[in-house]
C-alpha positions in Angstrom: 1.6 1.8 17.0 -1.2 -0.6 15.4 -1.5 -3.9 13.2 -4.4 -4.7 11.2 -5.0 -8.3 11.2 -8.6 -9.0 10.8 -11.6 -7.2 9.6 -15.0 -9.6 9.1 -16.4 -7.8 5.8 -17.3 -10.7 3.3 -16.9 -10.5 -0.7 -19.8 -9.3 -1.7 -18.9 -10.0 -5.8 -16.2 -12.1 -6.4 -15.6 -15.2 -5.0 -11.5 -14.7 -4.5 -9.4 -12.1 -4.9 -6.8 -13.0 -6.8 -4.5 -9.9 -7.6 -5.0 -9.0 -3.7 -3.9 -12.4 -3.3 -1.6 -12.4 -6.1 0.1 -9.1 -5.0 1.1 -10.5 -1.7 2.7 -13.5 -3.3 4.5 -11.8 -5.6 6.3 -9.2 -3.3 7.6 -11.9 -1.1 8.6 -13.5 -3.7 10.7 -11.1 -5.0 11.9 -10.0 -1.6 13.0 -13.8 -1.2 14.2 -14.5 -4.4 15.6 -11.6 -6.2 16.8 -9.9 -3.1 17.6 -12.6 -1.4 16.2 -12.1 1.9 18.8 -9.6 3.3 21.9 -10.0 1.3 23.2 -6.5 1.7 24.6 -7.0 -2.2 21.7 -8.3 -4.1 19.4 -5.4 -2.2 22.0 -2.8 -3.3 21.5 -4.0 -7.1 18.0 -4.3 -7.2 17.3 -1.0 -5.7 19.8 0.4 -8.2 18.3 -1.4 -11.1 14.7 -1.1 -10.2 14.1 1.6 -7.9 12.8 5.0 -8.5 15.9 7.7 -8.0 14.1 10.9 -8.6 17.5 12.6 -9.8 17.9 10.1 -12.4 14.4 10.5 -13.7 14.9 14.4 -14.2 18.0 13.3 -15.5 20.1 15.5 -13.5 22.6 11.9 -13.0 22.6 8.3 -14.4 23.2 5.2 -12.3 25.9 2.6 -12.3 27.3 2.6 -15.8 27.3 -0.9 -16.8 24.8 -1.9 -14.6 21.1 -3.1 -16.1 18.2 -0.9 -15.0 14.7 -0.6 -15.6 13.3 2.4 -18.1 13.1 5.3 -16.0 9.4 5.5 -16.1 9.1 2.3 -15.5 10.6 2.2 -12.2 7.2 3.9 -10.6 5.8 0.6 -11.0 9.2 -1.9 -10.6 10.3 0.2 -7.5 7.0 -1.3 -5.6 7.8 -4.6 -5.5 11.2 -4.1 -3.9 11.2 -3.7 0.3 14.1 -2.4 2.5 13.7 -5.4 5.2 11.2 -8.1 6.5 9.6 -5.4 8.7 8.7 -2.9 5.5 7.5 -5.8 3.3 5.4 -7.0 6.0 3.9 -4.0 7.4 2.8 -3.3 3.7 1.8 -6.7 2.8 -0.3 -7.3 6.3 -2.0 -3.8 5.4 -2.7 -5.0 1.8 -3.9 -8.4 2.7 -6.7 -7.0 5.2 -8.0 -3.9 3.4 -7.3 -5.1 -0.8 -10.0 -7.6 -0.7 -13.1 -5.5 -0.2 -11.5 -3.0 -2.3 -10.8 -5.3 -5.2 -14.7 -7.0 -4.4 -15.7 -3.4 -5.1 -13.7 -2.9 -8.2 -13.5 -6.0 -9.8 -10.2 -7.7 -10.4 -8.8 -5.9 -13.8 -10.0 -2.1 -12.2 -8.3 -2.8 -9.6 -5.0 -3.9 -10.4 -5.2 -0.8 -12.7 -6.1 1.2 -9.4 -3.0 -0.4 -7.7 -0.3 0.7 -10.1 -2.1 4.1 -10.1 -2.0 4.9 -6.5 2.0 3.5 -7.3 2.3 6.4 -9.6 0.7 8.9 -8.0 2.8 8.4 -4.9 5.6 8.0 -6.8 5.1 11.6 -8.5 4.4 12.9 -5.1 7.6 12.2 -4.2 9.8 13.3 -6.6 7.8 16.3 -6.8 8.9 16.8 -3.0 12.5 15.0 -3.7 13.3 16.3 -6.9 17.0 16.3 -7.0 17.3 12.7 -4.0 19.6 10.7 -5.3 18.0 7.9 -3.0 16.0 5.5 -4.4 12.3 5.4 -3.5 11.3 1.3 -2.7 8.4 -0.3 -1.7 4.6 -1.0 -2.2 3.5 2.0 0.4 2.1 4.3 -2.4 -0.4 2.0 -3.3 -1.0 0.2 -0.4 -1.8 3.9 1.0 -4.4 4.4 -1.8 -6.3 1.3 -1.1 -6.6 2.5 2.9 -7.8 5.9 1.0 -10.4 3.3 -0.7 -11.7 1.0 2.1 -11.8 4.0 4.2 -14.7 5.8 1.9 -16.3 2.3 1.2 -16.0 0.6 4.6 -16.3 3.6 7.3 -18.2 1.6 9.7 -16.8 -1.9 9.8 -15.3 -2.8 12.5 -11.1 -3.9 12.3 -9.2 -6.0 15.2 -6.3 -4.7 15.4 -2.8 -5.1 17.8 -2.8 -1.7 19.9 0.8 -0.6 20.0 1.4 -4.5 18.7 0.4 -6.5 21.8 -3.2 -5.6 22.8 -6.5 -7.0 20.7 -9.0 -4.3 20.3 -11.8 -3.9 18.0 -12.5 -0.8 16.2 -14.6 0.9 13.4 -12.9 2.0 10.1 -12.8 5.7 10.6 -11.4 5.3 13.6 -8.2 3.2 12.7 -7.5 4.1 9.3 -8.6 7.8 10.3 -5.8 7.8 12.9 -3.4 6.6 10.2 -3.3 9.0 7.8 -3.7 11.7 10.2 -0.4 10.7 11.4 0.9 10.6 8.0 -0.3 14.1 7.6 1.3 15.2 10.7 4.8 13.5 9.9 5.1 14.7 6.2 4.4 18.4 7.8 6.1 18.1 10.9 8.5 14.8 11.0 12.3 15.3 10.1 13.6 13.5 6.9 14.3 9.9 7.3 13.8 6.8 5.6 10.1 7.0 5.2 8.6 8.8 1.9 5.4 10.6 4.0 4.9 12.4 0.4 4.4 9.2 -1.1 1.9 7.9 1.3 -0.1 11.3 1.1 0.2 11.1 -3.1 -0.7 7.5 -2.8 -3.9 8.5 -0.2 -5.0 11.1 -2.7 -5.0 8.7 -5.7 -6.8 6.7 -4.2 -9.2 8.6 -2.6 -10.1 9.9 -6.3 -10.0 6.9 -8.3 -12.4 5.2 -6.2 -14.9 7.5 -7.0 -14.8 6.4 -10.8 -13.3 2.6 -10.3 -15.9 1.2 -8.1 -19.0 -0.9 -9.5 -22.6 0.9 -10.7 -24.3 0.4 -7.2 -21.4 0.2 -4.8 -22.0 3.1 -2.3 -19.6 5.3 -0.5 -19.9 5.9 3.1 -21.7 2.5 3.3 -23.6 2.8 6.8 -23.2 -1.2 6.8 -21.6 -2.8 10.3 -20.2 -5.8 10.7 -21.6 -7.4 13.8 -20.3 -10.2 15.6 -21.0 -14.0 14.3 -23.2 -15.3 17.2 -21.8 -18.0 19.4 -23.7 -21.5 18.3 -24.9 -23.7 21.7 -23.2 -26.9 22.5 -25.5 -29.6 22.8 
């Protein structure tokens, strides 16, 4: 219904962020080069080798004999960096790339890679805990990218986001607002939303992961609920 594309709230401690950066380079990497960009065949083995199948982790079956996978508990953190399509790795990726930054400014770059693969887990869990017996493999960066919302959320309330309303219209709106209406939708799907494709458990154990860890990864001084706002750069004269 929205994209996120731009949010005007500077780094405050670190002059780049790399494993924000670094993230986004390395899923469309894999995406390009190990899955090779839509071949039906090389997606099917990846997600078999490296994707979390919550059936195999209880170890109610196996997957392909013969066939190289990642150790089971493993695949919480492998399973991330595989994406269905173009339109799943993107969607993540574009939410990563706006919201990671200030998230990772507030962490620090080693917390919050840490935090990452944490909110990875934790929405994993949350899914086979919902899926315990799915013999379909869970892919994709959602579970954490849904804990660093969680995270900017209860840092940033109040800065304001541009986003594309229902993909076509620019409009400029706070924090709470935008990323409010997101994972009250996710609520409302994971409750009321009929099985499909989408893991709305694994956003939802992803949100709470992060909603927690922020509270202990951010710096000494960072505040929740900053009352900052982001105000327009004025408009220099031409003379």
């Amino acid at each position: 219904m929205f994209v996120p594309f731009h949010d005007q709230n500077p780094l405050r401690y670190i002059r780049f962020p790399w494993v924000t950066r670094g993230l986004v380079i390395l899923n469309c990497l894999v995406f390009l080069i190990y899955q090779r960009a839509g071949n039906a065949d090389a997606e099917a083995a990846s997600v078999m080798a490296f994707g979390l199948i919550p059936s195999t982790l209880a170890g109610i079956h196996i997957r392909t004999p013969g066939l190289y996978h990642a150790p089971e508990y493993l695949t919480f953190l492998t399973s991330t960096f595989l994406h269905g399509d173009i339109w799943h790795l993107a969607g993540n990726m574009l939410f990563l790339w706006v919201f990671g930054d200030n998230v990772e400014d507030a962490m620090g770059h080693v917390r919050f890679i840490l935090f990452y693969f944490l909110c990875a887990i934790g929405g994993g869990l949350a899914h086979v805990m919902v899926e315990p017996g799915s013999d379909i493999a869970l892919i994709g960066a959602s579970g954490s990218v849904a804990g660093v919302i969680a995270a900017y959320l209860l840092l940033h309330p109040r800065v304001k986001i541009w986003i594309l309303l229902l993909f076509r219209v620019p409009i400029r709106l706070r924090t709470v607002w935008v990323l409010g209406f997101w994972i009250l939708l996710q609520v409302y799907y994971f409750a009321f939303g009929t099985p499909g494709e989408i893991s709305w458990a694994a956003h939802l154990g992803g949100l709470l992961t992060g909603a927690v860890l922020v509270l202990f990864f951010r710096r000494p001084g960072v505040p929740l609920l900053s009352r900052q706002v982001d105000e327009e750069m004025p408009v220099e004269p031409v003379v």
